[in-house]
N, C-alpha and C positions, 0 to 999 in steps of 0.2 A: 532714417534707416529704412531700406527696401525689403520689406518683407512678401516673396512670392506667396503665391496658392497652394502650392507644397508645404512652403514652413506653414503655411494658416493651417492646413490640415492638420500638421505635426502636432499643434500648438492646442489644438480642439482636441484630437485625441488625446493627448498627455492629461490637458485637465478634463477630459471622461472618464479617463481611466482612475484618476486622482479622485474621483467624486463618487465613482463607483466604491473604492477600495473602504472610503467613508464610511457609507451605507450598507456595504459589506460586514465592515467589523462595527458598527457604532447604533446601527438600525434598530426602531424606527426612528430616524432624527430628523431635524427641521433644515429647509435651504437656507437658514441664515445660523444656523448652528454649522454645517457645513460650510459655508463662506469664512470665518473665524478659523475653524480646524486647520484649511489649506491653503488661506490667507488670499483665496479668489475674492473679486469683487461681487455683491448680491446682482449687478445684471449676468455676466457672464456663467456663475452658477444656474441661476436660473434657467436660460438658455439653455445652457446644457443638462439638462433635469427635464425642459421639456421632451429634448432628443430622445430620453430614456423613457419617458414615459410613451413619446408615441410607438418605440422599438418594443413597448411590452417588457422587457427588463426592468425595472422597477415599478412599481405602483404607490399611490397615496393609502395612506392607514390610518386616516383620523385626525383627528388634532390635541396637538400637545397643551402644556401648561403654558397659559400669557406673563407674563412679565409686564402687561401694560399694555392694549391694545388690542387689536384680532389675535385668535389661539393660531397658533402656526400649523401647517399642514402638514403630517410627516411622512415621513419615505420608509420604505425598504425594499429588500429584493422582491419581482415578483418569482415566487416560486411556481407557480402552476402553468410558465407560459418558454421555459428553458428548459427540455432536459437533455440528458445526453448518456449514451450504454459504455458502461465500465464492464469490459472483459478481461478476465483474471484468472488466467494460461496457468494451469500448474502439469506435475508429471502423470498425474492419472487421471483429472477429469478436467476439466472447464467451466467455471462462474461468469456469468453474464449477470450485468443490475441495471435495472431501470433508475437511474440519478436525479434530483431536479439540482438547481444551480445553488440549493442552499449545502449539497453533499446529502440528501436524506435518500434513503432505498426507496423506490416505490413499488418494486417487481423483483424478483432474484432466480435464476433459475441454473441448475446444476447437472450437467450430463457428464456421464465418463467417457474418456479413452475405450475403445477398444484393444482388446492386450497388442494386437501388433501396431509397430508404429509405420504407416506408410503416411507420406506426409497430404497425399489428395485426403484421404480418410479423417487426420486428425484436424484439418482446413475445414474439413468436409461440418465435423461433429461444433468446430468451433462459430461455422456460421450458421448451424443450425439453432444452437443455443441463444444468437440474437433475435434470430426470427421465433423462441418462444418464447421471448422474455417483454415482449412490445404482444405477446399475442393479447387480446381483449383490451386492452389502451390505444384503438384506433385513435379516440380524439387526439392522440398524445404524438402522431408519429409525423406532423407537419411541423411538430413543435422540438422533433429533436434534432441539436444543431453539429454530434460529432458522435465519432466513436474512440476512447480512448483503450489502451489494451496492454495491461502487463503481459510482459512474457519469459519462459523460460529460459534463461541463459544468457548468453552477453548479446547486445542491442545496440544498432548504429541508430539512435532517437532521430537524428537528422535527415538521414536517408530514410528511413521506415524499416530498417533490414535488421531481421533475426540474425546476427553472422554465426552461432553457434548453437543449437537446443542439442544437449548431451542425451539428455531420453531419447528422442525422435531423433539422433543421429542425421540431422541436418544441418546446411550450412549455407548462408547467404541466400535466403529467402524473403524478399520483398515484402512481409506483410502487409504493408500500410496500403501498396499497390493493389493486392489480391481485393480486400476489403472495400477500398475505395470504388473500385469497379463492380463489384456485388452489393454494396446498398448508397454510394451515390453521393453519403457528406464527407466529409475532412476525416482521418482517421490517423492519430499521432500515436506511436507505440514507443517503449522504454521495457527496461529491466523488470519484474514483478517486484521485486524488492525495493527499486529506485520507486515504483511507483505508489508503493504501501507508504515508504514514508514520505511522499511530497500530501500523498493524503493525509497524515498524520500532522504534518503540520500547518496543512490549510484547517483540518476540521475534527483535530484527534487532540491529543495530550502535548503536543509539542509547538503550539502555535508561537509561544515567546522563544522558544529556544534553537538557538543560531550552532549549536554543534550539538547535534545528538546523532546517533545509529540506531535505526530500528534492525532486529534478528529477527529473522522470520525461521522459523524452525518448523516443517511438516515433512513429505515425502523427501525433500532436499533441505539445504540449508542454506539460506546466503543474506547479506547485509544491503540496504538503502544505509545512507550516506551524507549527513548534513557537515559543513564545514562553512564556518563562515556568514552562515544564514544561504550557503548554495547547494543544492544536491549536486556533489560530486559523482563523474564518473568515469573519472581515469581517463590516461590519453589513448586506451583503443577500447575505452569502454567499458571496459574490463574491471570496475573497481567494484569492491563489496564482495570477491567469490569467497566469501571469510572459510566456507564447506569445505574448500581443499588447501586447508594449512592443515599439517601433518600436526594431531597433538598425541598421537600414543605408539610405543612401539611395538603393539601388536598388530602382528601380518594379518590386518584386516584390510580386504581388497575393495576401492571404492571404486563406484562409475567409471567416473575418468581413466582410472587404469592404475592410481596410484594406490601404497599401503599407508595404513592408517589415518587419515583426512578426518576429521571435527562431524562430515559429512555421514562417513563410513560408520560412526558410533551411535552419535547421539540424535540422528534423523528418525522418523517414524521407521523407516525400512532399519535403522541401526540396531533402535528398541528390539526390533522382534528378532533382529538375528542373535543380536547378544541372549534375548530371553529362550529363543529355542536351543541352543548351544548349551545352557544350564538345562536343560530338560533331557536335553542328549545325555548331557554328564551324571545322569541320576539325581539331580536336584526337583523335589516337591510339588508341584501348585494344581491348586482347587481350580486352576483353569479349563485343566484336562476332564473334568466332571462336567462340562459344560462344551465342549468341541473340542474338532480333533488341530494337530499342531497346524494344519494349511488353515485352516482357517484364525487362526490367533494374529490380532492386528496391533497397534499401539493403542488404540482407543480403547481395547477388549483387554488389555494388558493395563490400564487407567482402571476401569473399571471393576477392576479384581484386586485391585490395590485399595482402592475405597471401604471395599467388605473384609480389608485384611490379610490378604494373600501374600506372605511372607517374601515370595520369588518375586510379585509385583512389585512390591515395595520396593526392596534392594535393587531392584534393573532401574529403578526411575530411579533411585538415591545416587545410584550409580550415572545414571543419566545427567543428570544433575553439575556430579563433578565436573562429568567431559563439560557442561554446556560452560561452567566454572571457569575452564582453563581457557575455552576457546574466548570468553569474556575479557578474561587478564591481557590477551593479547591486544582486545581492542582499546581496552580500556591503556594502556603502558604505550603504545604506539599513539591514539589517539585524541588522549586525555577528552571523552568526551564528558558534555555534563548530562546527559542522559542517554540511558538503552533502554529501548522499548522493544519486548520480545512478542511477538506474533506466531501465528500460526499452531496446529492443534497440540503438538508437545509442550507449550508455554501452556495449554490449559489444566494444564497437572500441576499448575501451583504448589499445592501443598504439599507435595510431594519432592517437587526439583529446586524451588525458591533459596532453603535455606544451607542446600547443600553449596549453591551458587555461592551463595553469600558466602561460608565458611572459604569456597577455595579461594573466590578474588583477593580474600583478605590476605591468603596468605601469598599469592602470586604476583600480586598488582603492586605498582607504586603507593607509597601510603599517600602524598600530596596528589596524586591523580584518581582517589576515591574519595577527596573532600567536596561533600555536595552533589557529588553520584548519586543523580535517582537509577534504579532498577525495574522495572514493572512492564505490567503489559498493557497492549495500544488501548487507545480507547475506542477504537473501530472495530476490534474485536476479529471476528470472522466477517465483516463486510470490508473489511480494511485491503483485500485486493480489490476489489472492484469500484469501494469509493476513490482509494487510492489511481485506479488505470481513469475511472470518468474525470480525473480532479486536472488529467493530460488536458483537457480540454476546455472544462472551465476556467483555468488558470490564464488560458489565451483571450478571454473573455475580460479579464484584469492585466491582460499587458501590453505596454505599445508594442 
């Protein structure tokens, strides 16, 4: 058999990537623990282990237990010599993370929107947030190899193109290109949502599991998408906007333009308008002793619920149901075996959990809630920006 320099390439990278994936999930292990695992022979492993070590991606970490002989050398990732900036686009502000290649934070830095959305302005606030988030990490900045970037609204990942941000009323915006040409390495962008859960299950709660949907619920609403062990997203990209399925028939006007959307209710902006509407109506709360109605947020509306606030409570119990119904749907269409809920309204647990629980139960398939986890990510509030950096590490793990 004739095999060119191409297939030898082909054939070298496959078992790198194979040998990485090892020491990714198995680390620290030995080269002949690894030859066993992927069924390489111990030259060819080795060879390929030195590649790693002289690229500074992996390093030695000591040596293991003998079995008979010299103690083996073992491997793992190096973390201090990869990182890469995960930015994570929401509607009112921007998160920028310093990543190393294990998914750990080493920097995070948060600037907002300015209220008007001109898109040179919101580009403007977005690159600035890289450049302070690498600030005081010189040694670090020869050593980062991408930039990955959740973003708001539907995403051509292929092309690099924004095709829609509904806040910032733009459309067919090149990000990957903009970026590319202001700091110089590779810059791969996706959904924010797509991008929370591929972080999720590289390096969050979802790493065994081949169908789950993370909900990210804060200013907007919308779903990441596992099927199959693949993130889904739809043939114009378009999959996960779960925000604009209509679940109530109250003429509540959302973003988009439509009434009543999952979006329109149970969103941080839904919170506060259902809860200033009871306030309107003559209804109670100890919030007003404490600021005036402009200023009352969802998180202030959290907060007031903790100390007992009778209005708080019920807005988020209330809250709750909606997030309930918009559940049943994914759960009846999607039979997933786990939802991981994100974003700062999933952090009122005790408040929306068990309202959830009560509706799915009564909305859902009962055979498609057998072995349903429900909970939230384990990335927590880093979970956009390790999710947008994980755009790029993941390339780092594929042929």
């Amino acid at each position: 058999m004739n095999i060119n320099k191409a297939d030898k390439k082909l054939i070298k990278k496959i078992n790198t990537v194979s040998i990485l994936k090892v020491i990714r999930e198995k680390g620290p292990i030995s080269r002949a623990d690894i030859s066993k695992i992927i069924g390489l022979n111990p030259a060819t492993v080795s060879s390929n282990v030195s590649d790693l070590l002289n690229q500074k991606i992996i390093e030695e970490v000591g040596s293991g237990e003998s079995s008979g002989g010299r103690k083996p050398i073992l491997l793992e990732l190096n973390t201090n010599e990869i990182f890469v900036i995960g930015v994570d686009m929401g509607i009112r502000k921007v998160t920028a993370g310093l990543i190393n290649i294990d998914g750990k934070v080493i920097n995070k830095v948060t600037l907002h929107f300015k209220m008007e959305t001109d898109r040179k302005q919101v580009i403007k606030t977005m690159k600035n947030s890289i450049y302070e988030v690498v600030k005081g990490f010189d040694d670090k900045l020869d050593k980062i190899i991408g930039i990955g970037m959740g973003i708001h609204g539907p995403v051509d990942s292929e092309k690099g193109v924004s095709i829609y941000a509904p806040a910032f009323n733009w459309s067919n915006v090149n990000i990957a290109n903009i970026f590319e040409d202001e700091f110089k390495v590779p810059v791969i962008i996706d959904n924010d949502c797509r991008a929370m859960a591929l972080g999720e299950k590289w390096f969050g709660k979802a790493k065994t599991s081949k169908n789950f949907v993370l909900l990210n619920i804060g200013t907007g609403i919308g779903a990441g998408i596992y099927l199959n062990g693949d993130l889904y997203r739809g043939s114009n990209f378009g999959a996960g906007e779960i925000g604009h399925v209509s679940i109530t028939h109250n003429k509540i006007k959302c973003q988009c333009g439509k009434y009543g959307c999952f979006e329109a209710v149970a969103s941080g902006v839904g919170i506060v308008r259902r809860f200033v509407e009871k306030i309107e109506e003559g209804k109670k709360t100890s919030i007003l002793n404490k600021m005036s109605i402009k200023d009352i947020t969802s998180e202030k509306i959290y907060e007031e619920a903790l100390q007992g606030d009778k209005l708080s409570i019920q807005i988020l119990n209330e809250t709750g149901r909606y997030i309930g119904d918009g559940l049943s749907i994914i759960i009846n269409i999607l039979n997933p075996e786990m939802i991981l809920m994100a974003g700062g309204v999933a952090r009122a647990s005790e408040f929306i959990f068990g309202e959830i629980k009560e509706t799915i139960e009564k909305k859902s398939i009962n055979n498609n809630l057998k072995s349903l986890y429900i909970g939230e990510t384990d990335l927590k509030e880093n979970a956009g920006i390790v999710g947008a950096a994980t755009l790029i590490i993941r390339d780092i793990f594929t042929v």
